[in-house]
C-alpha positions, 0 to 999 in steps of 0.5 A: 487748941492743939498743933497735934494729929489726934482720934477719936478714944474710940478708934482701934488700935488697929487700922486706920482712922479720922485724925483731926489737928486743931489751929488758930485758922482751921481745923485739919482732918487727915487719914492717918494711914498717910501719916509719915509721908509728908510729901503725899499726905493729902489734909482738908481744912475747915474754918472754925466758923463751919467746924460745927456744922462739919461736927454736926453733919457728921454725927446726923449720918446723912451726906451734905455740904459745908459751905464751899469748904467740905463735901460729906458723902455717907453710904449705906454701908456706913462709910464716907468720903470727904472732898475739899474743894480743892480736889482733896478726897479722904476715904473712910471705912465704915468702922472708921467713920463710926469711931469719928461719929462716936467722938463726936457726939462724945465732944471729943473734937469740940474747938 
């Protein structure tokens, strides 16, 4: 498992993007225009129990819940916010969000 921010092979060189680091107790998702700035750089954590099913929701395209950990909203325009439960929202674009399916569904964030 990595201590490292990484993103799916399929986001661009430009813009921002779904950056996911793996550790021992969680899996950490970040938007990596907060990159830098400690201070304010909001992460949401996912226990490696509910990782897949996160994975799994993701790539389905639809909205749902993990647990109590992660809430997943997808919009028709294809793009999507994660809120942690504690009060933590990620907003992503459609081409964000899409480059994060693709690396998903091509194992690139497996644990």
């Amino acid at each position: 498992m990595s201590d490292r921010f990484f993103r799916s092979s399929f986001s661009g060189s430009e813009g921002t993007c779904v950056e996911v680091a793996h550790h021992a107790d969680a899996a950490f998702i970040r938007d990596s225009k907060y990159s830098g700035l400690a201070r304010t750089e909001p992460m949401l954590a996912v226990g490696p129990k509910l990782w897949p099913a996160f994975l799994d929701l993701a790539s389905s395209g639809v909205s749902g819940d993990i647990g109590d950990q992660l809430s997943v909203k997808v919009f028709p325009d294809g793009s999507a916010t994660l809120a942690g439960a504690e009060g933590i929202t990620l907003e992503y674009t459609a081409a964000e969000w899409d480059a994060f399916v693709k690396g998903v569904a091509n194992g690139e964030f497996d644990r």
